[in-house]
C-alpha angles and dihedrals in degrees: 000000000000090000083050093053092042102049086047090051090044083045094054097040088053091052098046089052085051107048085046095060088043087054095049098045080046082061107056090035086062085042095056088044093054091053091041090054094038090051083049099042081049101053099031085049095044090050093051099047101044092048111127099016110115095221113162096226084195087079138069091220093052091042084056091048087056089044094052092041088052102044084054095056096051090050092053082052088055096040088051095038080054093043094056093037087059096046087046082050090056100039117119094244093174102057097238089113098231116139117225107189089085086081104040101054098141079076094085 
C-alpha cells in the first residue's frame, strides 16, 4: 500500500514539473509568435500605407514623412476602432428598442 502511495505522489510530482517547464517553454513560444506577427502587422501595414506615395526612404526628411503618415494611420485605426466600440456600446442589445445613449452622453 505504501509503495502504492509513494509511486502515485512521485507520479504526480513528475507531472506537475513537467507540465511547469512546458508551460514555460508555452510562454515564450507565444512570446516569440507575438514578435514574429507584430514585426509582420508592422511591414505588411507600412507597405500598404505608404503605397503610392513617392517618399525618398535615403533621407531623413523623407524617413520622418513615412513616420508621421504612418503614425496617422495607426491613430485613425484607434479613433475607428473607438468610434465601433462606442456604437456596439449603444446598441439595444435586449430587443426591447430603447436607446441608451441618452444616458450616457459623456461618451462622445
Amino acid at each position: 500500500m505504501v509503495v502504492g502511495i509513494t509511486l502515485f505522489v512521485m507520479a504526480v510530482l513528475i507531472i506537475a514539473i513537467w507540465v511547469v517547464i512546458e508551460i514555460k517553454r508555452l510562454k515564450h513560444k507565444l512570446f516569440a509568435i507575438f514578435l514574429i506577427a507584430l514585426i509582420l502587422f508592422t511591414y505588411v501595414s507600412f507597405t500598404v500605407t505608404l503605397r503610392g506615395q513617392e517618399i525618398d526612404y535615403a533621407t531623413i526628411p523623407g524617413m520622418l514623412t513615412a513616420t508621421k503618415l504612418y503614425v496617422s494611420w495607426l491613430g485613425s485605426i484607434f479613433g475607428n476602432m473607438k468610434a465601433m466600440t462606442i456604437y456596439a456600446i449603444r446598441m439595444d442589445w435586449k430587443g426591447n428598442n430603447t436607446n441608451i445613449g441618452e444616458k450616457f452622453q459623456f461618451l462622445e
